[in-house]
C-alpha positions, 0 to 999 in steps of 0.5 A: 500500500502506498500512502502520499499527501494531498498538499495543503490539504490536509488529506492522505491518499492511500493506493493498492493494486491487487493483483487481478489489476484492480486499483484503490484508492483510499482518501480516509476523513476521520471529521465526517460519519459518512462514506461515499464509494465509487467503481467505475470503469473507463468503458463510456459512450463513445467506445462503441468500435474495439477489439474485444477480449476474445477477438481478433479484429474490430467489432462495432456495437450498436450505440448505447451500449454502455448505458444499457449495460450500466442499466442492467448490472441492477438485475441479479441473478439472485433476484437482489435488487442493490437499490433495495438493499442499500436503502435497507442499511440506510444508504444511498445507491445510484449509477452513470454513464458518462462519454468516457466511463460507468460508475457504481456507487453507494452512501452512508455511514452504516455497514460499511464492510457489508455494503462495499463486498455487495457493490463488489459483488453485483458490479462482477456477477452479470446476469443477461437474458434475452428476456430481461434486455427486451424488457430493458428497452422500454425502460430507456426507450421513455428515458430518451423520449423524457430528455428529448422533451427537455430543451436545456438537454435538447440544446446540448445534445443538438450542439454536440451532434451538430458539432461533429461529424465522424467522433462518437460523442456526437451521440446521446449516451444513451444512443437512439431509440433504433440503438437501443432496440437493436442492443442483444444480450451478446452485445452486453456480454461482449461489452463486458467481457471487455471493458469490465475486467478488474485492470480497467477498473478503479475503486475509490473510497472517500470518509470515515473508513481505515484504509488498511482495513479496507484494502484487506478486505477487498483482496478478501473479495477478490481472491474468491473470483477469476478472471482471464487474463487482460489484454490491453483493450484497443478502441477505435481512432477517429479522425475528426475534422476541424469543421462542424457539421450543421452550421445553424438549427432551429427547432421549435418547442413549447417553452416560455422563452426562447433558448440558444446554444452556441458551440465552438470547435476548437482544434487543439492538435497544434498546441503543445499541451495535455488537452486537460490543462489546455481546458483549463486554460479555456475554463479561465478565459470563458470565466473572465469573458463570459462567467457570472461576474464577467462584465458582458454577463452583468450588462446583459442582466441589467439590460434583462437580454438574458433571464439566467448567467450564461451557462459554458459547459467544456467537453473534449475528444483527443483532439478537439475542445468543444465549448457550448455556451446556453443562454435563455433570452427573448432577443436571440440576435442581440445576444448571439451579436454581443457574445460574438463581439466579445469574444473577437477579442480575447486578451486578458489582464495578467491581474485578472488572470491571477485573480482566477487562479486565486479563486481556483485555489479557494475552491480547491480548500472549499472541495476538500470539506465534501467527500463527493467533490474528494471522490471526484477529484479522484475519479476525473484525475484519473480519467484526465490523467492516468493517476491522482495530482497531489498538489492541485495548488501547484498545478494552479500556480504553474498557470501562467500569463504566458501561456495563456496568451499562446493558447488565445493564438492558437485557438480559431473560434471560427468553427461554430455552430447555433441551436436555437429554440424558439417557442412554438 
């Protein structure tokens, strides 16, 4: 076991793996009574084209997959259902599906050793037949229908697909109702033979727990199980154009007040840094330019063109950055022309650009109270990274002016696109 320091933290991290590949990690808070748990494994939505475990050349699952999976690692065997059974200690359990992993997770305070073996044991013990997948498909074919109905989730969903043209992040998580009824129970095993061996897998624990305790009591549930041996997973590359798809759509919708999102592909091959720390980069920028003490976004209010801050929301591919801006307003060409002149001059004050780090800085004291933002930082330090960044507040400082500037040179905001949703 190895134990390191989250600096200026005041938190220990505590990391084990066993022998079947699977990695713990442990971030023990003695202040707190309860106890959040997440396993996850990086198989999301856009792994729809790979190699799967016993194969030997690429397949192509229908789209959704991974979310109807996570969907039916609830029904057991066993006829156990893990909602009942946590909410019989007095705990919490739920799951997601994001573009790039399936997380499984439970809270509480009470019977810790009994609720981590049952989360152990459910996620590992897949129970398919082609009875309870068809039964599935209703399930989620409302799920779809129920977002489709949503405009903030209308938008986001259209400016992503509307963005890209052959990644399969274009697509909803939980695909196509086609996709869905199409899904076979082979397509699910298939998917998990693959994706869900225990070294492309991660466990990680945040609360009131003793570590040692802890990861001995995991190898005890490991040891019972087999599990072929792994074989680097290998997905398929996408080369996705700079260009997006549809320039501009609109819809109509029975809202009150009309809804837009922009959304700006940004091709980062050409700019010599993690895509994750050139994100970071942008976050700051669009804070200072378009957040909610940015001076566009007060004049906006104040000028009751906008009924709510202008909501930015960054997601990213190996190569691109997608930024989406949402905005809910009656005058959709005033706004859409103010945002625009805004952002055709993007240079920033090195003050400002302190001032955010700083601020950056606070949240990272404020997280470390919650053991929900702990457990995430963990989770998307992973996935962004391969491992778990011990000293935030230096990743922080080492942002500079500089290369901030060099990033606004590089970056080409030209490739946009609009969803607009008007009233019907």
């Amino acid at each position: 076991m190895k134990k390191s320091k989250l600096e200026k933290l005041d938190l220990d991290l505590y990391e084990e793996q066993l022998d079947n590949g699977l990695k713990i990690y442990i971030i023990p808070k003695e202040n707190v009574n309860g106890i959040y748990a997440t396993f996850s494994t990086k198989f999301g939505s856009i792994n729809n084209e790979f190699m799967p475990a016993d194969g030997k050349k690429m397949i192509k699952v229908p789209l959704g997959v991974a979310h109807f999976l996570e969907h039916k690692m609830f029904e057991q065997e066993n006829n156990n259902d893990p909602f009942t059974f946590y909410s019989e200690r007095g705990c919490d359990a739920n799951a997601n599906t994001s573009n790039y992993k399936t997380t499984y997770l439970f809270s509480g305070a009470n019977s810790f050793n009994e609720n981590i073996n049952y989360l152990l044991d459910y996620v590992q013990s897949p129970y398919f037949t082609d009875e309870n997948v068809e039964k599935e498909k209703g399930i989620i074919e409302q799920e779809i229908k129920m977002y489709d109905d949503e405009p903030f989730f209308r938008l986001y969903d259209g400016i992503i697909y509307n963005s890209f043209i052959k990644h399969p992040i274009k697509y909803p998580i939980a695909g196509t109702v086609d996709d869905v009824y199409s899904i076979t129970k082979d397509d699910l095993y298939t998917c998990y033979n693959t994706f869900y061996h225990p070294s492309n897998m991660f466990l990680v624990i945040t609360g009131n727990v003793d570590p040692k305790e802890t990861i001995e009591l995991i190898k005890i549930n490991q040891e019972d199980k087999k599990f072929d041996d792994f074989k680097p997973i290998k997905l398929k590359k996408y080369d996705e154009p700079n260009k997006v798809e549809k320039a501009i759509e609109k819809v109509n919708m029975d809202i009150e007040i009309p809804k837009i999102g922009i959304g700006y592909k940004i091709d980062c091959s050409g700019i010599d840094k993690n895509i994750n720390d050139i994100k970071t980069y942008l976050s700051i920028l669009l804070d200072l330019k378009l957040g909610s003490t940015s001076t566009l976004n007060e004049l906006l209010k104040a000028q009751n063109l906008i009924t709510h801050d202008i909501d930015i929301t960054l997601i990213n591919t190996d190569k691109h950055i997608l930024v989406i801006l949402i905005i809910e307003t009656n005058e959709i060409d005033k706004v859409l022309n103010k945002v625009e002149n805004e952002l055709k001059n993007i240079e920033i004050t090195e003050e400002d650009f302190e001032r955010k780090k700083k601020v950056r800085k606070s949240n990272c004291i404020y997280r470390s109270d919650s053991i929900y933002s702990i457990n995430n930082k963990i989770m998307n330090n992973i996935m962004n990274y391969g491992s778990v960044i011990l000293n935030d507040y230096k990743k922080i400082d080492d942002l500079n002016i500089k290369d901030m500037n060099k990033i606004i040179k590089k970056i080409n905001l030209n490739n946009k696109t609009v969803y607009i949703i008007n009233k019907s």
